[in-house]
N, C-alpha and C positions, 0 to 999 in steps of 0.2 A: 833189192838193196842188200847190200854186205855188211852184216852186222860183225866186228871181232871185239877182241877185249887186249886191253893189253896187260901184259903179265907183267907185275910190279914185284909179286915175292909169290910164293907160291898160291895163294889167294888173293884174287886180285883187287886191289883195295877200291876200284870202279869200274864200270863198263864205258868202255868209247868206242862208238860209232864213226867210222869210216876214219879214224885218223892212223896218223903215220909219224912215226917219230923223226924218218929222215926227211921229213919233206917241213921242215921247220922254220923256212921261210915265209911259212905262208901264215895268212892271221887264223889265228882258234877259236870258236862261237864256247862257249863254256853255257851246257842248260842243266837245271836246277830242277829238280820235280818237288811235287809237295808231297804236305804229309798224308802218308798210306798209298802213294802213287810208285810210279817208278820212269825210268828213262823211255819207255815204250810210249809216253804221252806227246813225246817229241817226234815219232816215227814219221809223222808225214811233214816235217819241216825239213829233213836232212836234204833229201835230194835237192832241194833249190837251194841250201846253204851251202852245201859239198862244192859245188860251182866255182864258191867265194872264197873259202877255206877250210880249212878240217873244224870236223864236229866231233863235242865233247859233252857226250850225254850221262851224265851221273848214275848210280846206284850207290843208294844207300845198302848195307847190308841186310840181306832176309828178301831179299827179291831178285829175280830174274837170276844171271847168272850166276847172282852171289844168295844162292836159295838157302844154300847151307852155310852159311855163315853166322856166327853168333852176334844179334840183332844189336846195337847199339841206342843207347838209351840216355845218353849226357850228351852233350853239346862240345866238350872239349874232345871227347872219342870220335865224334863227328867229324869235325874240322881238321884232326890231326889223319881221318882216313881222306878226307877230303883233298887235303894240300897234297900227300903222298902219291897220289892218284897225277895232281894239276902239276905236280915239279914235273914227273917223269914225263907229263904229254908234252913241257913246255924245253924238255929234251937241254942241250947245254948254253941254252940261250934265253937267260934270266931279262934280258929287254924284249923278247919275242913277243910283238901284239896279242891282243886278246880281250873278247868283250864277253861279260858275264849277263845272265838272266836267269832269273830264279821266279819261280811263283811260288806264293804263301811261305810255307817254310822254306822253300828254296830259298828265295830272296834274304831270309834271314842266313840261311848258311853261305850263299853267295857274296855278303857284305863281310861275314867273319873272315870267311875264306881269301878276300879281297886284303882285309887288316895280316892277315895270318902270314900270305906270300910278300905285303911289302915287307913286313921285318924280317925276312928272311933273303932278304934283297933283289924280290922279283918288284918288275913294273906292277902300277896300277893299270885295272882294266883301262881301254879306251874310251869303255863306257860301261856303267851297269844299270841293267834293268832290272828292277822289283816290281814286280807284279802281283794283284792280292794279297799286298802285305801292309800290317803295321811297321811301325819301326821299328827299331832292336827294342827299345826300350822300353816298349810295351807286352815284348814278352818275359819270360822269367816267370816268378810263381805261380800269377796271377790267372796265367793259358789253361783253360778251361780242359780239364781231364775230363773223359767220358767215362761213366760207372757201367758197374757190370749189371747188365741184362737192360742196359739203354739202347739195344741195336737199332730202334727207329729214332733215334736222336745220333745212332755213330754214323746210319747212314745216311742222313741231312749231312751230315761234316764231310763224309767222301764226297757225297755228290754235289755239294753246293748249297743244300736246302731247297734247291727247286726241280723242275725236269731236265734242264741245258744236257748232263750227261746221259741220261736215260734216251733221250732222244736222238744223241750218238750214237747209241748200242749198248752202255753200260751196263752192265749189270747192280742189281744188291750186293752188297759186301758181303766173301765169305767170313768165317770166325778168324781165318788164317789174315785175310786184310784188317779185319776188324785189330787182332794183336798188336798187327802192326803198323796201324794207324795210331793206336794206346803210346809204342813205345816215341814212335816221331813224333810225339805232343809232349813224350816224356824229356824228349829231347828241347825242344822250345821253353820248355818251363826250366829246364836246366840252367838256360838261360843269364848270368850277372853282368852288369854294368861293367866297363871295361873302359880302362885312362887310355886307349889310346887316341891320336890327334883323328879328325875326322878324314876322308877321302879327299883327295883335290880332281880327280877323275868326273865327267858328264856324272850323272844318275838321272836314267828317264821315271818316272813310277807311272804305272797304268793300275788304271781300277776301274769296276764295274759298278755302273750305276747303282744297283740293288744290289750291291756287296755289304753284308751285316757279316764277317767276317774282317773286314777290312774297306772301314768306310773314307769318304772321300775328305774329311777334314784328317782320318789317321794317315792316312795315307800323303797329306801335303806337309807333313811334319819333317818327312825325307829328306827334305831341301837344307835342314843342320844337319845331315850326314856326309854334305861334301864341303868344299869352297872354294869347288867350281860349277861349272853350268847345273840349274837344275829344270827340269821339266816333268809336267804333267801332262797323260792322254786319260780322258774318260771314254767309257765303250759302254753300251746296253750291255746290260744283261746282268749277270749275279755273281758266285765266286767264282767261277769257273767260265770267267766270258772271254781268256786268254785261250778255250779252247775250240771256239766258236769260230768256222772255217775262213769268215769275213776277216773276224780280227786278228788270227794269226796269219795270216795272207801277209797284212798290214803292217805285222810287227816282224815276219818276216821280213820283208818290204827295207824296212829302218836297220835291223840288224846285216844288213846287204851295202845297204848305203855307206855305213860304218864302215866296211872292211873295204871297201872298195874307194875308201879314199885313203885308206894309210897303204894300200897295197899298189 
């Protein structure tokens, strides 16, 4: 697989996976990673999305190719590296298709991000998925900071609180994930309530049975975030059951469906 990046300014304000800026006919999957993670959690979705259309796999700053970058810790410095990154993949064509998915804090920056480009005159996604997430409005203050020298409590929050990831291969969190797991919580809590009108776009939300991160009554509250179609999938497993080879098959599966009827 061909991973490149495209260069926005001399630092590039995200990483995109297999996309092309002249080939802009085609619809964009836009994925979201969570907090302390990075766009590599998506590596084995691209090949069967690339099929459909180009893929747009996020970094935030302080990972992967933006290693060296100074880490972002607000929600508005987010969203404004976010959008920057989503104008120039959506190239000179502000109705160009596009469907977003984010997990846990993804989901939260993929709805800002969604608010962000309409006012700026871009289309609403086709559809967005939230995945492992509350609503906006349950983040802000309240989003549970991890203290210093709780690293058997940081690493229940990387990993979900159970084995799902360990049993992929994951590792313990180093100090350097741990950081930056800190600052992307610092971001969620940054978090304020915001006047604008809600989405008129699909919103699917999925969530994990044994998600205490993101349970299954916060999780149906989504449905005031648009006023249009809304739907819910429940899946086994805990926070992390989006990365569980069955369900992302599945949600692969639905993200294919999507593109290939506007296309």
């Amino acid at each position: 697989m061909v991973v490149v990046s495209l260069t926005v300014r001399k630092s590039s304000p995200g990483s995109l996976l297999n996309a092309d800026k002249t080939c802009d006919h085609r619809p964009l999957f836009v994925l979201f990673h969570h907090a302390g993670g990075a766009s590599s959690v998506f590596y084995s979705w691209v090949e069967r999305l690339e099929a459909h259309g180009e893929v747009v796999a996020l970094d935030l700053p302080g990972r992967r190719r933006r290693l060296h970058d100074p880490v972002i810790r607000d929600i508005t410095s987010a969203i404004v590296d976010v959008t920057e990154t989503l104008r120039a993949a959506l190239g000179t064509r502000p109705g160009r298709p596009f469907m977003m998915l984010g997990h846990s804090m993804g989901a939260l920056l993929a709805y800002e991000a969604a608010l962000d480009l309409r006012s700026k005159g871009f289309r609403e996604p086709e559809a967005l998925f939230v995945s492992g997430s509350r609503v906006p409005s349950e983040y802000g203050e309240s989003t549970r900071l991890l203290g210093i020298g709780g690293d058997a409590d940081i690493a229940a929050e990387v990993l979900g609180g159970s084995s799902e990831l360990m049993a992929l291969g994951a590792r313990l969190p180093s100090p350097e994930r741990i950081a930056l797991l800190q600052a992307d919580l610092e971001i969620c809590r940054s978090r304020r309530q915001r006047g604008e009108a809600p989405l008129s776009c699909p919103v699917i939300a999925l969530t994990g049975r044994g998600d205490s991160v993101a349970m299954s009554e916060q999780v149906k509250r989504w449905a005031r975030y648009t006023t249009g179609p809304f739907s819910r999938r429940e899946y086994s497993g805990s926070h992390f059951f989006l990365f569980d080879d069955a369900v992302a098959s599945e949600v692969v599966d639905e993200l294919i469906c999507w593109a290939d009827q506007i296309y």
